[in-house]
C-alpha positions as a Markdown table, in Angstrom:
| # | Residue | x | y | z |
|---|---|---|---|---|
| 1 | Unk | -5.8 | 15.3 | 6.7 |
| 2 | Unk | -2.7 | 14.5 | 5.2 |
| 3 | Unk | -3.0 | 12.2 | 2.2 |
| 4 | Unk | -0.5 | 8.9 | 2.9 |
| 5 | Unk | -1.0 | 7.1 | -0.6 |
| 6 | Unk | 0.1 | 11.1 | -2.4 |
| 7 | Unk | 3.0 | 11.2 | 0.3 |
| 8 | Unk | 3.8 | 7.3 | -1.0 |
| 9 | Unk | 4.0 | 8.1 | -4.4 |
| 10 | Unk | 5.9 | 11.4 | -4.5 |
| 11 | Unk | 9.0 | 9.8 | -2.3 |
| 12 | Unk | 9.0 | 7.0 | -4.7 |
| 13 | Unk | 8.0 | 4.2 | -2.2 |
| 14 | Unk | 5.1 | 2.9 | -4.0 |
| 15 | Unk | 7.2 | 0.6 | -6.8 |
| 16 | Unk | 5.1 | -1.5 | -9.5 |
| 17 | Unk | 6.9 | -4.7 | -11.5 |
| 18 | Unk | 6.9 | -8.7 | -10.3 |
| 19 | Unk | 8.6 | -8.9 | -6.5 |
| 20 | Unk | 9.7 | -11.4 | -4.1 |
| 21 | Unk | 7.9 | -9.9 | -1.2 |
| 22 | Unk | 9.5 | -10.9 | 2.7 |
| 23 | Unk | 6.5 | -13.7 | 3.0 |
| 24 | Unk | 7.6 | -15.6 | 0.4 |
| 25 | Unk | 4.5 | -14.1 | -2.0 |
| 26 | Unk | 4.5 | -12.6 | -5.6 |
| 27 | Unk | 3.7 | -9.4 | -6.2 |
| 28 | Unk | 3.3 | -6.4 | -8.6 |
| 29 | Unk | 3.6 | -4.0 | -5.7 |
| 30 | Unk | 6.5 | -3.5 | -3.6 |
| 31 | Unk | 6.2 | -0.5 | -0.6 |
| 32 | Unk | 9.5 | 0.6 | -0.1 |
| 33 | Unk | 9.3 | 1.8 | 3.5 |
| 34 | Unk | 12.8 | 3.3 | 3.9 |
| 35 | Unk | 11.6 | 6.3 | 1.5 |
| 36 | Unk | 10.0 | 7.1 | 4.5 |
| 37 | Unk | 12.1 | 6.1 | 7.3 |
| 38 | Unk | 14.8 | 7.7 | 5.6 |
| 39 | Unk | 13.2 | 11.3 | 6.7 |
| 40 | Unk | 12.6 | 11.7 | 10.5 |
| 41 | Unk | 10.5 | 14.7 | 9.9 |
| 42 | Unk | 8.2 | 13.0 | 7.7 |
| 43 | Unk | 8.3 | 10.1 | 9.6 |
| 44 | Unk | 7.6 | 12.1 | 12.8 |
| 45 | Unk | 4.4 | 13.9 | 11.1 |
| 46 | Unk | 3.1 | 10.8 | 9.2 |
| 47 | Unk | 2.8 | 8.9 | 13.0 |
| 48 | Unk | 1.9 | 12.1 | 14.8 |
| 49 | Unk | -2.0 | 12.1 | 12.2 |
| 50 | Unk | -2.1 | 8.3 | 14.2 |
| 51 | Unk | -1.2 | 9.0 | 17.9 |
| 52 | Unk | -3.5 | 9.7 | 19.7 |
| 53 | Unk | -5.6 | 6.6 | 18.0 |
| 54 | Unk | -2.6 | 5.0 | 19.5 |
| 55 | Unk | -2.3 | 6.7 | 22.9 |
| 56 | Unk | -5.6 | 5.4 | 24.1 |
| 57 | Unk | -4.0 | 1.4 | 24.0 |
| 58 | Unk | -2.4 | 3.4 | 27.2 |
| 59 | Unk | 1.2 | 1.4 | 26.2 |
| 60 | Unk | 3.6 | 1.2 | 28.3 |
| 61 | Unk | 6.5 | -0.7 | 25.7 |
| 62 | Unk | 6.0 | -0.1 | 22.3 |
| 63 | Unk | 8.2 | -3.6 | 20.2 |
| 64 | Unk | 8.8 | -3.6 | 16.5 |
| 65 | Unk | 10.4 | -6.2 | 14.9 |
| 66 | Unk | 14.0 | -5.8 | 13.3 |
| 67 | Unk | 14.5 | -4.2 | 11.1 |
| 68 | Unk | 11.7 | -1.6 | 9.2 |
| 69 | Unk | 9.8 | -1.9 | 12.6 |
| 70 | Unk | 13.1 | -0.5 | 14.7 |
| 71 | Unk | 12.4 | 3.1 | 13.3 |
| 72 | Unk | 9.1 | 2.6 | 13.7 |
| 73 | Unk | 8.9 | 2.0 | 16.9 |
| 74 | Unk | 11.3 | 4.4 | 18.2 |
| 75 | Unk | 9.2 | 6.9 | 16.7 |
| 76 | Unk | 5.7 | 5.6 | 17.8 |
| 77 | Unk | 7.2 | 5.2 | 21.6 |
| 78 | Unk | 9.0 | 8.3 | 21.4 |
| 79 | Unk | 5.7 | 10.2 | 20.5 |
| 80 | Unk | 4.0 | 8.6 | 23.2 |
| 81 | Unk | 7.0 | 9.1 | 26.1 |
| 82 | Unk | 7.5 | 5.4 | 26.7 |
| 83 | Unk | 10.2 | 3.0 | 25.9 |
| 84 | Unk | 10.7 | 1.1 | 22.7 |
| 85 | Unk | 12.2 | -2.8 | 22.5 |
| 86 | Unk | 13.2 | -4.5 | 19.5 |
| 87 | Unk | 12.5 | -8.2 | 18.7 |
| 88 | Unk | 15.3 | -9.6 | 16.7 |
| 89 | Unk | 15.5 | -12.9 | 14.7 |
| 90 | Unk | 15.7 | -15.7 | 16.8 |
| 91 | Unk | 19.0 | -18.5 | 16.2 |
| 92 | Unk | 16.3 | -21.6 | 15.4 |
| 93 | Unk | 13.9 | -18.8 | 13.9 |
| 94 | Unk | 11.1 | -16.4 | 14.9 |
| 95 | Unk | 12.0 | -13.3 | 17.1 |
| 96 | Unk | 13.3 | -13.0 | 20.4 |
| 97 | Unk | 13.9 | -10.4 | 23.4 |
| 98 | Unk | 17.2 | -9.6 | 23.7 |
| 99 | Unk | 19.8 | -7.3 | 24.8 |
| 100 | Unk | 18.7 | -7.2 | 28.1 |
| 101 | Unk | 14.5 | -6.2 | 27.1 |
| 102 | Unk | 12.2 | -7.3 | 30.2 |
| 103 | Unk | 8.6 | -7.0 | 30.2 |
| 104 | Unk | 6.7 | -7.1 | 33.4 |
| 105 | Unk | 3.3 | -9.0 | 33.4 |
| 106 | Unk | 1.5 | -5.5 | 34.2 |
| 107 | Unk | 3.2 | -4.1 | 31.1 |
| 108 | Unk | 0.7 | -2.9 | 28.2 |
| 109 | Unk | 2.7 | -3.5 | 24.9 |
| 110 | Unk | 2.1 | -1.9 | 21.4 |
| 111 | Unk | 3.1 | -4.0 | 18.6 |
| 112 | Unk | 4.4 | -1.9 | 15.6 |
| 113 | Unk | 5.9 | -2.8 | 12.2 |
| 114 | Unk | 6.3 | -1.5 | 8.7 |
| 115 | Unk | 4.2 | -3.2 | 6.3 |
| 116 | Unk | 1.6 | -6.1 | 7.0 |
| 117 | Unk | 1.5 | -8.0 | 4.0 |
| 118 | Unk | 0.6 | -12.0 | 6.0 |
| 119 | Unk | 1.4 | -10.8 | 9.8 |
| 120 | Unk | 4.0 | -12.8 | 10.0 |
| 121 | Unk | 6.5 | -10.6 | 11.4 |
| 122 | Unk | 3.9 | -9.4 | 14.3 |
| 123 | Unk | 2.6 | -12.7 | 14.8 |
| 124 | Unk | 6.4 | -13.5 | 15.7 |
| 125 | Unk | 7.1 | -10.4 | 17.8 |
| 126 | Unk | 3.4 | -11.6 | 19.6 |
| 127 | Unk | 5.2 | -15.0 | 20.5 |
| 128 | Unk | 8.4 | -12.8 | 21.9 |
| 129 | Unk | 6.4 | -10.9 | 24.3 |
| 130 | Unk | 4.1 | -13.9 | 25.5 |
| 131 | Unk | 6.8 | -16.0 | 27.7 |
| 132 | Unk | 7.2 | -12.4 | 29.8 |
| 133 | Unk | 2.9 | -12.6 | 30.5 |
| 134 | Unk | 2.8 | -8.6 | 29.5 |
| 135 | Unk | -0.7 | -7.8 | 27.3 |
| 136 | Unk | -0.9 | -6.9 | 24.1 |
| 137 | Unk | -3.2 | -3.6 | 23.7 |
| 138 | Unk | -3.2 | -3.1 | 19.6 |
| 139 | Unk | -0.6 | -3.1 | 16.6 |
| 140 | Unk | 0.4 | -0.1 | 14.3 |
| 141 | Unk | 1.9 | -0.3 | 11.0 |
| 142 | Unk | 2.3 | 1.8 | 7.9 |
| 143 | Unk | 0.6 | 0.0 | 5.6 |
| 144 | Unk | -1.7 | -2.7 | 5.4 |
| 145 | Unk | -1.8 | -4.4 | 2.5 |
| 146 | Unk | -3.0 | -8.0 | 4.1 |
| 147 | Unk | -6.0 | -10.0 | 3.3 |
| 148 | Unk | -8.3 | -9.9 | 6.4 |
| 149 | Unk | -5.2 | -10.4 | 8.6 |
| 150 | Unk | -7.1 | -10.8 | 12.3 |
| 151 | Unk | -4.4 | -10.8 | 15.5 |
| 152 | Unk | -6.8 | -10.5 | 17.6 |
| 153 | Unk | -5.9 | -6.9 | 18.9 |
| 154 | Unk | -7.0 | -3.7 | 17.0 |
| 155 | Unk | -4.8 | -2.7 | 14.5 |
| 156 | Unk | -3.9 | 0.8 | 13.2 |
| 157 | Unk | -2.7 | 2.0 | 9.9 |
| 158 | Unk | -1.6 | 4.8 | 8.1 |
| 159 | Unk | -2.6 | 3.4 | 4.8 |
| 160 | Unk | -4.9 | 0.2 | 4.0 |
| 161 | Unk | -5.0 | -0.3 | 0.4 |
| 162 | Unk | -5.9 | -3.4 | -1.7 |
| 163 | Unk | -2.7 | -5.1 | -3.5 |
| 164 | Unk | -2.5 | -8.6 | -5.4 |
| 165 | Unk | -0.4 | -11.1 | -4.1 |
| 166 | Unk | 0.2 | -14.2 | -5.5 |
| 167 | Unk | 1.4 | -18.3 | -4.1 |
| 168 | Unk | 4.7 | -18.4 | -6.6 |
| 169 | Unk | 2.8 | -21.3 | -7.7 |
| 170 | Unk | 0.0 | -19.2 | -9.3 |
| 171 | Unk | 1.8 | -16.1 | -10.0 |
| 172 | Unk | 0.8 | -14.7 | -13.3 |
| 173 | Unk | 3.7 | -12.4 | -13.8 |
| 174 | Unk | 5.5 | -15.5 | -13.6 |
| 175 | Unk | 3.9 | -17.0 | -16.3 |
| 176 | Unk | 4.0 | -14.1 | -18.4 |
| 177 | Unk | 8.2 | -14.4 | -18.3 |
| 178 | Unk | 8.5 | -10.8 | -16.0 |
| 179 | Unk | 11.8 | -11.0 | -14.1 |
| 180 | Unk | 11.2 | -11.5 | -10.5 |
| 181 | Unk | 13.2 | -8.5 | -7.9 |
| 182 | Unk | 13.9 | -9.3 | -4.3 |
| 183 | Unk | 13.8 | -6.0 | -3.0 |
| 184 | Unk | 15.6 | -4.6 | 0.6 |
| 185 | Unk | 18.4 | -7.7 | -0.4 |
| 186 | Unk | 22.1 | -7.6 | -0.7 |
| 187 | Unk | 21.5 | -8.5 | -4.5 |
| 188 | Unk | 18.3 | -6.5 | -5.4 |
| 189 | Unk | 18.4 | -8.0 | -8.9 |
| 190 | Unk | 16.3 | -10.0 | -10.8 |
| 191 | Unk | 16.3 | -13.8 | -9.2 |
């Protein structure tokens, strides 16, 4: 059994301080994905200790979200010898189909991403797939660091583990003065 958490910390993609996480939470816990992604061996065994959880969904499509989720699913429908689509940003906001991505209302879709931290970013690439009428089987991601997120699909994961995350509102690091780090942006500084 390969241990994820050990794998986490040795590449360096378990970082602790006061972060401005995707969602819009606070936290002292930032998983920095790309320490991962950034090795397509690694990559490829981490997913492979997950497949065949993931090969009985019986997915046709397997759709990440841009961007973390790209590499993701490439790798997840790769494994399983089906195709991958991406859901981008949409122009007025959540995620849409493009480049030429059909589903067929027989299709069995896997949803995939990086890191769960609210669900936002499935719940979006959810509401991309439903105007083609294709089912949603399950979602996969990494890590799961969300509070009883529910989709209403099983969900997979490499790694659950229990992080704080905090409303800005009631962040404590916040109070306590430490400098808040938007990490994965242009700036990656201290906001």
């Amino acid at each position: 059994m390969i241990d994820v958490e050990k794998i986490l910390i040795e590449r360096g993609a378990i970082l602790k301080g006061h972060f401005l996480l995707t969602s819009g939470l606070h936290s002292d816990t930032y998983f920095e994905k790309f320490r991962i992604l950034e090795d397509p061996r690694l990559t490829e065994r981490l997913i492979s200790t997950v497949i065949d959880k993931l090969r009985e969904f019986s997915p046709d499509v397997v759709v990440g979200p841009t961007i973390g989720g790209v590499a993701v699913a490439f790798e997840v429908a790769r494994q399983l010898g089906v195709k991958a689509y991406y859901a981008e940003r949409g122009e007025s906001g959540g995620r849409v189909l493009r480049r030429g991505f059909k589903l067929k209302p027989e299709d069995r879709v896997l949803v995939v991403d990086d890191v769960l931290t609210t669900g936002k970013s499935l719940l979006e690439t959810f509401e991309a797939i439903k105007p083609f009428g294709a089912k949603i089987v399950g979602a996969f991601v990494f890590v799961d660091r969300s509070e009883n997120f529910n989709a209403g699909v099983p969900l997979v994961s490499l790694l659950r583990v229990k992080v704080k995350n905090y409303k800005p509102e009631e962040c404590p690091l916040c109070r306590a003065g430490v400098p808040l780090v938007k990490p994965g942006s242009s700036k990656g500084t201290n906001l």
